[in-house]
PDB file with one MODEL, atoms N, CA, C and O in Angstrom:
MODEL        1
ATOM      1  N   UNK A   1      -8.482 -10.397   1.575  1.00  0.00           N
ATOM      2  CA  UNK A   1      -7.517  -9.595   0.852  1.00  0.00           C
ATOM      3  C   UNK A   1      -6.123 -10.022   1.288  1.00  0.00           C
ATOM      4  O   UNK A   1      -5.738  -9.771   2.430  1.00  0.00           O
ATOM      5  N   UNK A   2      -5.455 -10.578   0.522  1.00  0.00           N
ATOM      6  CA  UNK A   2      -3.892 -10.797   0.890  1.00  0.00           C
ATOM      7  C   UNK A   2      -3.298  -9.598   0.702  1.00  0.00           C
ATOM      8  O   UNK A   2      -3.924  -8.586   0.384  1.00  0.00           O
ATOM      9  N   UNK A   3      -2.020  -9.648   0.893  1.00  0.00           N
ATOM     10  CA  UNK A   3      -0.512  -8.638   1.130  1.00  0.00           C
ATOM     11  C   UNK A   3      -0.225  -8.102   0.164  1.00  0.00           C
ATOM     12  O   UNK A   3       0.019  -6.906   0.322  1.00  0.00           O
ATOM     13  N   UNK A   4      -0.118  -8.584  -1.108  1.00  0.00           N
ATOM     14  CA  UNK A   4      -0.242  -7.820  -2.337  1.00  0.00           C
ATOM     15  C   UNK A   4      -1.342  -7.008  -2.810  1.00  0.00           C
ATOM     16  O   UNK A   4      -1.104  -5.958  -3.406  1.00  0.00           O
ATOM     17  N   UNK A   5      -2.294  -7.323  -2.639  1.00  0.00           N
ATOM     18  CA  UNK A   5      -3.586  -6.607  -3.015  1.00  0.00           C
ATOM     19  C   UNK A   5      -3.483  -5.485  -1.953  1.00  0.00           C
ATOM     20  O   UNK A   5      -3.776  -4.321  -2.228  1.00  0.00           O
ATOM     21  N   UNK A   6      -3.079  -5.857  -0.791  1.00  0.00           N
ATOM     22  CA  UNK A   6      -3.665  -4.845   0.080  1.00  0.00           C
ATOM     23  C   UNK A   6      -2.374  -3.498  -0.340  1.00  0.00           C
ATOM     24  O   UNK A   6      -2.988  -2.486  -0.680  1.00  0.00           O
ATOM     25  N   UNK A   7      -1.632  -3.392  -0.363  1.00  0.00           N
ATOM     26  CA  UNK A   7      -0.089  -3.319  -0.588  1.00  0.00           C
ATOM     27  C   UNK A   7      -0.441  -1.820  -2.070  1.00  0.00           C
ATOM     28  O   UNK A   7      -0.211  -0.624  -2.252  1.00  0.00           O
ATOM     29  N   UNK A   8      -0.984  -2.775  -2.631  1.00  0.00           N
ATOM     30  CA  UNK A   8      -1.453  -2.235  -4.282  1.00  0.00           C
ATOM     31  C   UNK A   8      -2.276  -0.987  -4.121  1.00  0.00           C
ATOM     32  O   UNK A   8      -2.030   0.209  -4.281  1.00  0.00           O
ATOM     33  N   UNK A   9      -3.737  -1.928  -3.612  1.00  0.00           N
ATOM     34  CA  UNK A   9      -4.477  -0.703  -3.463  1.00  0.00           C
ATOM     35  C   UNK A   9      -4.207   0.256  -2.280  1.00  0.00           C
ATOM     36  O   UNK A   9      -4.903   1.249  -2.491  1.00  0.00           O
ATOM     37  N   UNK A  10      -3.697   0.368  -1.437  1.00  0.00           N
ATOM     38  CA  UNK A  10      -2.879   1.139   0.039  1.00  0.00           C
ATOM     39  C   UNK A  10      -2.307   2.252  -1.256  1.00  0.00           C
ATOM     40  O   UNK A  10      -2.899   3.256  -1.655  1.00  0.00           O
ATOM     41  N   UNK A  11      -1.551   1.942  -1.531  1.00  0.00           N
ATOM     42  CA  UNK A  11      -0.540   2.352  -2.803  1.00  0.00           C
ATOM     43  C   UNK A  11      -1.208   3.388  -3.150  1.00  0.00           C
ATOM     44  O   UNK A  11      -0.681   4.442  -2.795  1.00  0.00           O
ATOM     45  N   UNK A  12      -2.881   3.550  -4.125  1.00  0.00           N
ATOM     46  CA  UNK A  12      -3.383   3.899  -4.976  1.00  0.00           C
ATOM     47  C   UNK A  12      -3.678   5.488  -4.263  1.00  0.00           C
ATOM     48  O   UNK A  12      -3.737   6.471  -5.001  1.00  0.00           O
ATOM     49  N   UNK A  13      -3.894   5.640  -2.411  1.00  0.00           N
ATOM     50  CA  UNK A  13      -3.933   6.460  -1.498  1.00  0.00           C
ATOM     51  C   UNK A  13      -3.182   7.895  -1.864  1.00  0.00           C
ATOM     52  O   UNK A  13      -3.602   9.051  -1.819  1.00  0.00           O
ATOM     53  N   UNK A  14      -1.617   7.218  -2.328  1.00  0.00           N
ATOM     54  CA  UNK A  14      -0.395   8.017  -1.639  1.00  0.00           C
ATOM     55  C   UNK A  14       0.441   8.414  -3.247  1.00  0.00           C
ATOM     56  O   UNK A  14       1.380   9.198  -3.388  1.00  0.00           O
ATOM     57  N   UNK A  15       0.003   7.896  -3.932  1.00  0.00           N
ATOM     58  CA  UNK A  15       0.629   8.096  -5.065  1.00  0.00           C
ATOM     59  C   UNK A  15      -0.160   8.405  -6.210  1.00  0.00           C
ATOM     60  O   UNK A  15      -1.285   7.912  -6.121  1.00  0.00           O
ATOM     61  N   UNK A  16       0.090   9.207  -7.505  1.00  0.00           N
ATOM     62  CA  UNK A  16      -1.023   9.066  -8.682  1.00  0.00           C
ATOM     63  C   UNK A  16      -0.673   8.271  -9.858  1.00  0.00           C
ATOM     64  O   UNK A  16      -1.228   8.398 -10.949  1.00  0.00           O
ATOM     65  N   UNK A  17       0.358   7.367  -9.574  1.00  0.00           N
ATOM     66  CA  UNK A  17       0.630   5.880 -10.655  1.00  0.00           C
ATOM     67  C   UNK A  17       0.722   5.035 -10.147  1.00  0.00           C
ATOM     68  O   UNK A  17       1.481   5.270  -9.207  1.00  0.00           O
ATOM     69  N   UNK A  18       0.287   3.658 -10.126  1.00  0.00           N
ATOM     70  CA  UNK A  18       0.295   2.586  -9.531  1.00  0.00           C
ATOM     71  C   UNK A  18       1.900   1.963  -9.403  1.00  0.00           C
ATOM     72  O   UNK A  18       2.878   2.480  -9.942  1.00  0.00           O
ATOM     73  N   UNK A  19       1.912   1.128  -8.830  1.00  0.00           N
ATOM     74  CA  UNK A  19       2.787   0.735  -8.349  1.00  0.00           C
ATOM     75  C   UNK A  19       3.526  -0.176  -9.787  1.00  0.00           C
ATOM     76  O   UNK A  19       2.786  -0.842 -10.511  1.00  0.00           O
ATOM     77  N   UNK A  20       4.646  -0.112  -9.984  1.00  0.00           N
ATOM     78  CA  UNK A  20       5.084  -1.263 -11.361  1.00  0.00           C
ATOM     79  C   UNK A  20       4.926  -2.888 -11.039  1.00  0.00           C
ATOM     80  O   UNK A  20       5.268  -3.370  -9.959  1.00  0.00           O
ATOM     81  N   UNK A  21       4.546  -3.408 -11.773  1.00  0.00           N
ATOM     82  CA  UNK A  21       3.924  -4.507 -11.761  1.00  0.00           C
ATOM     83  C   UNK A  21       5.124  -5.531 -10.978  1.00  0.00           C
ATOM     84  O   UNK A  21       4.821  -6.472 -10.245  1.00  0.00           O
ATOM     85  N   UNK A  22       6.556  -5.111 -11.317  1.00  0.00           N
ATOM     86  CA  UNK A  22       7.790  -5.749 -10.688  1.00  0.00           C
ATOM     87  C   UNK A  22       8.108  -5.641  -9.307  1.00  0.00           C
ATOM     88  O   UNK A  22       8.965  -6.262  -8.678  1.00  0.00           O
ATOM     89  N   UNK A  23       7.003  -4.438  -8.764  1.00  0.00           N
ATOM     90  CA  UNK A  23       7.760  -3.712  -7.434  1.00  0.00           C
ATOM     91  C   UNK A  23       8.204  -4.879  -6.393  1.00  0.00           C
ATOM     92  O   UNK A  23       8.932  -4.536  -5.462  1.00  0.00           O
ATOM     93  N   UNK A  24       7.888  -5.959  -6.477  1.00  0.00           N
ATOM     94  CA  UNK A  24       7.854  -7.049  -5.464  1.00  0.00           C
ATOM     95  C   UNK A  24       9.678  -7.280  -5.615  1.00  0.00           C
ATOM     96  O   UNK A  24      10.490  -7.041  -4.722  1.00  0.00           O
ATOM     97  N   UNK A  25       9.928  -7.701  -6.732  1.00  0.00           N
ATOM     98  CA  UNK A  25      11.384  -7.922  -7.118  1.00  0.00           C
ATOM     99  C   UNK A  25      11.949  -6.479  -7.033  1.00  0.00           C
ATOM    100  O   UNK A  25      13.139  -6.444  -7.346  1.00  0.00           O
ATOM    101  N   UNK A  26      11.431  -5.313  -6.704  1.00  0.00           N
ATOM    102  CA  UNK A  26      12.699  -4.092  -6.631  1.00  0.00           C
ATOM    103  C   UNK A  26      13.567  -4.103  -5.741  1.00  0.00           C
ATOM    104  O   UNK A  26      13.252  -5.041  -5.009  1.00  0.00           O
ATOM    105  N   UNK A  27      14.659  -3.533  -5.276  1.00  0.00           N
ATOM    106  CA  UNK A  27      15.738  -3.555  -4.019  1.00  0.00           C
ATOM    107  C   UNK A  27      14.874  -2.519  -3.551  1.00  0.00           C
ATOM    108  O   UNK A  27      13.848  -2.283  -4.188  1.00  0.00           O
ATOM    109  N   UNK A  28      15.203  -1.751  -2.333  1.00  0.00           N
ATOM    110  CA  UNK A  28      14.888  -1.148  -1.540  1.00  0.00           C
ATOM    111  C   UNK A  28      14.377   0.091  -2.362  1.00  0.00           C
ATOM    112  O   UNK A  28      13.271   0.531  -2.675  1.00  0.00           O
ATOM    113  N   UNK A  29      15.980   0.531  -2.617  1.00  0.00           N
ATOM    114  CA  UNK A  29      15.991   1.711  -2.993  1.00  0.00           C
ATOM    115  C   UNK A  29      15.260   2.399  -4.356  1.00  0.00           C
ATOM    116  O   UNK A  29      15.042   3.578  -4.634  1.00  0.00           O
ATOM    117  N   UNK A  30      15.013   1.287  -4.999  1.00  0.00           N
ATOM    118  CA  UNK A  30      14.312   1.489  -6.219  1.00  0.00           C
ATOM    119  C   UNK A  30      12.931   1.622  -6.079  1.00  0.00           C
ATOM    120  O   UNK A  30      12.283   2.386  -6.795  1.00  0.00           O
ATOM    121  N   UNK A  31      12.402   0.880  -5.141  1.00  0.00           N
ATOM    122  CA  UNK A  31      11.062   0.639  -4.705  1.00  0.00           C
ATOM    123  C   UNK A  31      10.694   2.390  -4.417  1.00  0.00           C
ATOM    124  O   UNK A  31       9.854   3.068  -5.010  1.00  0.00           O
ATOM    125  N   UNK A  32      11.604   2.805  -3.340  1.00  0.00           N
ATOM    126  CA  UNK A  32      11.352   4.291  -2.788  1.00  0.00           C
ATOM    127  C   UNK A  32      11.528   5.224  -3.495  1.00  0.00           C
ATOM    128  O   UNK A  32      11.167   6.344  -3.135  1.00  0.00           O
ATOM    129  N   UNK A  33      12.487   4.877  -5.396  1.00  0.00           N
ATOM    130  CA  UNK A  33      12.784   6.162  -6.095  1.00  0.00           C
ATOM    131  C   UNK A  33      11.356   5.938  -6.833  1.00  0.00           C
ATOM    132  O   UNK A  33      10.892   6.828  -7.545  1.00  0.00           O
ATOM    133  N   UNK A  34      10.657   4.659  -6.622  1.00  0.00           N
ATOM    134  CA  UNK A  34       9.753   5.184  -7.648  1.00  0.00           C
ATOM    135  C   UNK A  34       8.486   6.147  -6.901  1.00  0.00           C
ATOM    136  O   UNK A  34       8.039   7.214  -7.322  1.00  0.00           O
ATOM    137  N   UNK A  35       8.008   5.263  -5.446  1.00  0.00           N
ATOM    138  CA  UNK A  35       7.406   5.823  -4.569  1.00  0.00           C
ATOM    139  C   UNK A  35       7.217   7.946  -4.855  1.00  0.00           C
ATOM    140  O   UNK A  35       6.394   8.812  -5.153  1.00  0.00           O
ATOM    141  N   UNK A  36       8.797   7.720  -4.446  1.00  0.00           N
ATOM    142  CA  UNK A  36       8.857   9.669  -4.361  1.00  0.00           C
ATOM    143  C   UNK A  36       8.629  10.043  -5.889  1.00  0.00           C
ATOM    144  O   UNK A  36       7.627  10.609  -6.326  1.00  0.00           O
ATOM    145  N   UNK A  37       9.412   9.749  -6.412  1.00  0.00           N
ATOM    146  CA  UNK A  37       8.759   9.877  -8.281  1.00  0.00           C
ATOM    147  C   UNK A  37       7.295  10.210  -8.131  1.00  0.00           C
ATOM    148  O   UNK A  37       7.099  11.424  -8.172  1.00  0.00           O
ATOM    149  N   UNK A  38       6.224   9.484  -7.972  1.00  0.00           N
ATOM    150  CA  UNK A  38       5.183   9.307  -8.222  1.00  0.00           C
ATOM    151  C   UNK A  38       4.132   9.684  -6.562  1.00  0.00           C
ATOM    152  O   UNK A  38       3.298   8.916  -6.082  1.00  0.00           O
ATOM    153  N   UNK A  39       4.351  10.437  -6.255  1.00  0.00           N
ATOM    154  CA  UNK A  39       3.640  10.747  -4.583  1.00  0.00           C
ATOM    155  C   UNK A  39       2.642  11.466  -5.227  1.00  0.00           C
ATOM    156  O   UNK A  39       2.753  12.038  -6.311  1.00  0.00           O
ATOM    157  N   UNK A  40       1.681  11.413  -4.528  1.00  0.00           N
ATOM    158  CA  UNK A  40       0.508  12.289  -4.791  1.00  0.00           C
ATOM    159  C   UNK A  40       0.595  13.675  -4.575  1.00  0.00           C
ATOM    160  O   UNK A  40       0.941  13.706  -3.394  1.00  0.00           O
ATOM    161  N   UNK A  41       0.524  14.596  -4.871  1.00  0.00           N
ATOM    162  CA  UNK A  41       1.176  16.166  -4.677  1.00  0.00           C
ATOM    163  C   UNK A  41       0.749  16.102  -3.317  1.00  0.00           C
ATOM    164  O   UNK A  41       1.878  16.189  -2.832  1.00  0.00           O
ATOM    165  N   UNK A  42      -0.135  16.004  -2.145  1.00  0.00           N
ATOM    166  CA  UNK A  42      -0.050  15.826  -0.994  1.00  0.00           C
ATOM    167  C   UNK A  42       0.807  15.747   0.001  1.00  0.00           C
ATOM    168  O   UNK A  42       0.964  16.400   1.033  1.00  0.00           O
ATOM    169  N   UNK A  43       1.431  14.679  -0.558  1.00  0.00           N
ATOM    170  CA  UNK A  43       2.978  13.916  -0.022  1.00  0.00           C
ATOM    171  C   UNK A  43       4.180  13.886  -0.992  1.00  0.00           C
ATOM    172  O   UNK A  43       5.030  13.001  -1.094  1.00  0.00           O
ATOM    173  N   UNK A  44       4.072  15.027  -1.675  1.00  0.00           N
ATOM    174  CA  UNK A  44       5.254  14.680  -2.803  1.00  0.00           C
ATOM    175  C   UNK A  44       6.776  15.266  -2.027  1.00  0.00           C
ATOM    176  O   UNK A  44       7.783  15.277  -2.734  1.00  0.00           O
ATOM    177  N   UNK A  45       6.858  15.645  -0.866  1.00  0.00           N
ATOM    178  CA  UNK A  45       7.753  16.171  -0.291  1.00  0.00           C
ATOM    179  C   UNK A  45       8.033  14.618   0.861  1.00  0.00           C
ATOM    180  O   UNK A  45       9.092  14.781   1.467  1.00  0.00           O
ATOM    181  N   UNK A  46       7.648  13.861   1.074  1.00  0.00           N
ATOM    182  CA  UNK A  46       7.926  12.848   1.742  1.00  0.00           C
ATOM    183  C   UNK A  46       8.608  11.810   0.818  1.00  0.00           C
ATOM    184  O   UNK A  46       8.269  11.359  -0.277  1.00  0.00           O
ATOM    185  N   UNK A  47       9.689  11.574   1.620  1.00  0.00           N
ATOM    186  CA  UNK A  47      10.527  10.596   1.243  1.00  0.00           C
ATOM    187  C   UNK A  47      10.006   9.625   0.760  1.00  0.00           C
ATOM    188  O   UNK A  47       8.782   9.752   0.781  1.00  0.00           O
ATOM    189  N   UNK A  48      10.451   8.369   0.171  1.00  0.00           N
ATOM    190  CA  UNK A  48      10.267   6.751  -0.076  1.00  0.00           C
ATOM    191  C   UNK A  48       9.940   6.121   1.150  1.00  0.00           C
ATOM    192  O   UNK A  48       8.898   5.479   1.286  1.00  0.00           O
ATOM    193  N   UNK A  49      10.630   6.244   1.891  1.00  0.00           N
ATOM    194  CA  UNK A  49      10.940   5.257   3.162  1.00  0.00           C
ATOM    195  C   UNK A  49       9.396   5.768   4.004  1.00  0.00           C
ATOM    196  O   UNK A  49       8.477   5.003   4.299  1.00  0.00           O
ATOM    197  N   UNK A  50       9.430   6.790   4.186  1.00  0.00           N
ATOM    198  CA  UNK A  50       7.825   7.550   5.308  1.00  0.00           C
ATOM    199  C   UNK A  50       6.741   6.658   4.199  1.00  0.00           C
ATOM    200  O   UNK A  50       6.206   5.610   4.561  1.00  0.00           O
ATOM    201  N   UNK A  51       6.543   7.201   2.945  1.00  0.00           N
ATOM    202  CA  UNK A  51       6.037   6.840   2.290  1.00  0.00           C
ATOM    203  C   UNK A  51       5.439   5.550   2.195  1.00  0.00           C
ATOM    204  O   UNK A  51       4.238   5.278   2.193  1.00  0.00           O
ATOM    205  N   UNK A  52       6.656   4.606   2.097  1.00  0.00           N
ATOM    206  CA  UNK A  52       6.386   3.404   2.215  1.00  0.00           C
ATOM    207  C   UNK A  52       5.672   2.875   3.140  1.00  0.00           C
ATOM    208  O   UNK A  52       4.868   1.957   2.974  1.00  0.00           O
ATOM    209  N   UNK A  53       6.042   3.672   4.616  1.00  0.00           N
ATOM    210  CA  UNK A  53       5.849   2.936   5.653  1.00  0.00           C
ATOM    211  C   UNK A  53       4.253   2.998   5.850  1.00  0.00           C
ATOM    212  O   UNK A  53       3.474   2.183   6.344  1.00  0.00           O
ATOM    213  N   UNK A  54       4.050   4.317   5.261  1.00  0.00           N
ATOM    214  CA  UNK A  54       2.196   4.862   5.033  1.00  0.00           C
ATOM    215  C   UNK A  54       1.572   3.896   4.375  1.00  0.00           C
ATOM    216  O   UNK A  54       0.562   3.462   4.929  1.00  0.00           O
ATOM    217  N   UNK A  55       1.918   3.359   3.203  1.00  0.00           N
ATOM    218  CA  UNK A  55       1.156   2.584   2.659  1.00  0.00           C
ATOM    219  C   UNK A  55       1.167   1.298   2.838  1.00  0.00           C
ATOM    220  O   UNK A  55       0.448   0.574   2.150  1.00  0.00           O
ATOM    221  N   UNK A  56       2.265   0.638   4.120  1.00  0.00           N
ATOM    222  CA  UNK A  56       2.247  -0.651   4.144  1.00  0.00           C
ATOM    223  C   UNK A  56       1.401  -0.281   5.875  1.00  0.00           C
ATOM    224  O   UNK A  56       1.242  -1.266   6.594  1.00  0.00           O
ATOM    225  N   UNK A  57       1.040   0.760   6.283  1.00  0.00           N
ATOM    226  CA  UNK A  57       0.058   0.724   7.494  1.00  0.00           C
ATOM    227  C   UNK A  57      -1.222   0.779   7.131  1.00  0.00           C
ATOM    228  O   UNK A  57      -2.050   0.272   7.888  1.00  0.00           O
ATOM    229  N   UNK A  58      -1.548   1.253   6.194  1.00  0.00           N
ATOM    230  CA  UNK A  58      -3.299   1.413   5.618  1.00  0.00           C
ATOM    231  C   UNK A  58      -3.390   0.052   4.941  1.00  0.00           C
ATOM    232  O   UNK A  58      -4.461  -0.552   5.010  1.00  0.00           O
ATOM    233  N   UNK A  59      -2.232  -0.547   4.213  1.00  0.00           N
ATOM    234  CA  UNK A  59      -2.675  -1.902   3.418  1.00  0.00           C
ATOM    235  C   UNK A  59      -2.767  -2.858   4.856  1.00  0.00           C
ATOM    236  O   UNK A  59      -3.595  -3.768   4.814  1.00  0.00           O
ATOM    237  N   UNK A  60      -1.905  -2.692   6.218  1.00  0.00           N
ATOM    238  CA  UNK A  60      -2.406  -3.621   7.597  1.00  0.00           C
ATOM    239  C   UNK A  60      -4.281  -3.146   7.418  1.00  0.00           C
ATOM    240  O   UNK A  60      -5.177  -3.736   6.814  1.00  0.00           O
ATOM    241  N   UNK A  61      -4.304  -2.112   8.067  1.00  0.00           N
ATOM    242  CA  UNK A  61      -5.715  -2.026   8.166  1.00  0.00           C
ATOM    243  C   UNK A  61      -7.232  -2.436   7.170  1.00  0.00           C
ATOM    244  O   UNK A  61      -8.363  -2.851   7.422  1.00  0.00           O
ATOM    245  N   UNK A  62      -6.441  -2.031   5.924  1.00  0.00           N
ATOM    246  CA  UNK A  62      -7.360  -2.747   4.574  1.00  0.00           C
ATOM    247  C   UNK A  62      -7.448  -4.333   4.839  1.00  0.00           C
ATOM    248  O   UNK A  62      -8.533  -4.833   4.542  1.00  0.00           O
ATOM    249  N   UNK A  63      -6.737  -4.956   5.211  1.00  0.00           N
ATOM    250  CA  UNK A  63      -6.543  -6.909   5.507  1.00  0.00           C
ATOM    251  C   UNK A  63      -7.047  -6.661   7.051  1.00  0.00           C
ATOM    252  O   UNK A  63      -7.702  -7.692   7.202  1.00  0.00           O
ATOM    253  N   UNK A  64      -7.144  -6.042   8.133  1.00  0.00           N
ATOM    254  CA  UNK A  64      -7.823  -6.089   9.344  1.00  0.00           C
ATOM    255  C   UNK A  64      -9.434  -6.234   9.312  1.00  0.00           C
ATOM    256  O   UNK A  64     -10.243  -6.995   9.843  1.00  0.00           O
ATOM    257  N   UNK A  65      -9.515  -4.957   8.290  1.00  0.00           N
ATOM    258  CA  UNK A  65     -11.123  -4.748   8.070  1.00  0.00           C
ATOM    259  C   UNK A  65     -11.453  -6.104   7.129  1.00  0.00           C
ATOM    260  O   UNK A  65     -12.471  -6.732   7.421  1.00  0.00           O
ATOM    261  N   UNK A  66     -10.765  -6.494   6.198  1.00  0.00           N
ATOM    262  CA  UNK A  66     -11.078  -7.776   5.523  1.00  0.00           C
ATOM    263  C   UNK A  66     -11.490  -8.953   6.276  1.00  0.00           C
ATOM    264  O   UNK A  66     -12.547  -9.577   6.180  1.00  0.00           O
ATOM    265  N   UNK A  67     -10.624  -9.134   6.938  1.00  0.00           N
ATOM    266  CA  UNK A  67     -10.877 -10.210   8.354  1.00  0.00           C
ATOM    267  C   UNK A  67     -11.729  -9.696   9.010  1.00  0.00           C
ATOM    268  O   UNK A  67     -12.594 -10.570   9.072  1.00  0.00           O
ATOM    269  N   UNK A  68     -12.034  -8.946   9.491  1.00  0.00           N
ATOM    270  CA  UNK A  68     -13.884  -8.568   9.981  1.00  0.00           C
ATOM    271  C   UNK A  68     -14.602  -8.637   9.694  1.00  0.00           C
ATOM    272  O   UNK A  68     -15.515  -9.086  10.388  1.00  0.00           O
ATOM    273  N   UNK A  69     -14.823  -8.137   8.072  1.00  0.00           N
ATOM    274  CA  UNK A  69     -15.416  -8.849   7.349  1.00  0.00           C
ATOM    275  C   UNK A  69     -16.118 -10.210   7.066  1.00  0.00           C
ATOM    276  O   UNK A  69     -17.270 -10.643   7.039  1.00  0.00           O
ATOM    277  N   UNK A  70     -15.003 -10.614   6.892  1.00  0.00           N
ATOM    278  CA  UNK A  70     -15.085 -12.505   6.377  1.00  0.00           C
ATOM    279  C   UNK A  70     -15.045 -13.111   8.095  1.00  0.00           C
ATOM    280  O   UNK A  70     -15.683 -14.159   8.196  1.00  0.00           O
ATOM    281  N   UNK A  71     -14.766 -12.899   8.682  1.00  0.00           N
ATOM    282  CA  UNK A  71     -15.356 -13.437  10.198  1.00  0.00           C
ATOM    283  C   UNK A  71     -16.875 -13.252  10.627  1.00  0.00           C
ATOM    284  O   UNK A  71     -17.571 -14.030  11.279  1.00  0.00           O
ATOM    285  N   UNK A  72     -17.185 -12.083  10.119  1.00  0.00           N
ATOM    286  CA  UNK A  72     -18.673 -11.712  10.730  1.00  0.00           C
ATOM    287  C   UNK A  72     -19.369 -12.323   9.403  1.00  0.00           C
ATOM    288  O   UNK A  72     -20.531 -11.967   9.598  1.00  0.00           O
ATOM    289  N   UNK A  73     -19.376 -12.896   8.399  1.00  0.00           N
ATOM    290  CA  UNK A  73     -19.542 -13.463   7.295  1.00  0.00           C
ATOM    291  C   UNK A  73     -20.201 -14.868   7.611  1.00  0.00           C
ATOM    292  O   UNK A  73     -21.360 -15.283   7.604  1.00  0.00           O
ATOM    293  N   UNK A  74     -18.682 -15.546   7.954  1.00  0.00           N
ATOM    294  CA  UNK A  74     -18.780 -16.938   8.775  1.00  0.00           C
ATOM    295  C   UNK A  74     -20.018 -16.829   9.851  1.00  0.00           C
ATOM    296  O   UNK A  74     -21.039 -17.502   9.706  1.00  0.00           O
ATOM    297  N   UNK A  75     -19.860 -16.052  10.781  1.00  0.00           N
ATOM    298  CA  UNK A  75     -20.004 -16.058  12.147  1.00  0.00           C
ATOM    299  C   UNK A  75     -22.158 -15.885  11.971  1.00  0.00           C
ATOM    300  O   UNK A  75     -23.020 -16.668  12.372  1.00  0.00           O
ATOM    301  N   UNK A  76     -22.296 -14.647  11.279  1.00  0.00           N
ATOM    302  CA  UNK A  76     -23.433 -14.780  10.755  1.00  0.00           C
ATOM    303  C   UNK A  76     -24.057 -13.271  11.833  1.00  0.00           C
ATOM    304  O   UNK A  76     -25.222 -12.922  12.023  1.00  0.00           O
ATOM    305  N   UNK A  77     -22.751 -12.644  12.370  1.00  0.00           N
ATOM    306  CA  UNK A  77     -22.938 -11.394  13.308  1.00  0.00           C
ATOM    307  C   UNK A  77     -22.290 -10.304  12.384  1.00  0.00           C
ATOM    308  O   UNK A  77     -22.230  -9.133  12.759  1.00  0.00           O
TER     309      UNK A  77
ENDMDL
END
């Protein structure tokens, strides 16, 4: 799983619209108005920025477990 994928689906967690297909090219701040726009009623009181930071820590762990994955794959353990 690369950085975008992981990024995407992390995303799908914290929010109830996916992410815009541009978000890569947004500035900061746009990235986070859409974030809070669109939070999952859960987290709809959390900023962009917390927000963000949530879903770019579960998309680390989604690519950790991937690589465990595909290592124990290889490895044959």
């Amino acid at each position: 799983m690369d950085y975008i994928d992981s990024i995407e689906r992390a995303a799908g967690y914290y929010l109830c619209d996916d992410l815009p297909e541009d978000w890569m090219d947004l500035d900061e701040d746009k990235l986070h108005a859409h974030i809070e726009i669109y939070a999952w009623e859960p987290f709809e009181y959390y900023d962009g920025n917390k927000l963000w930071g949530l879903i770019d820590e579960l998309a680390a762990d989604f690519r950790y477990i991937a690589n465990i994955e595909r290592q124990k794959s290889l490895t044959g353990r």
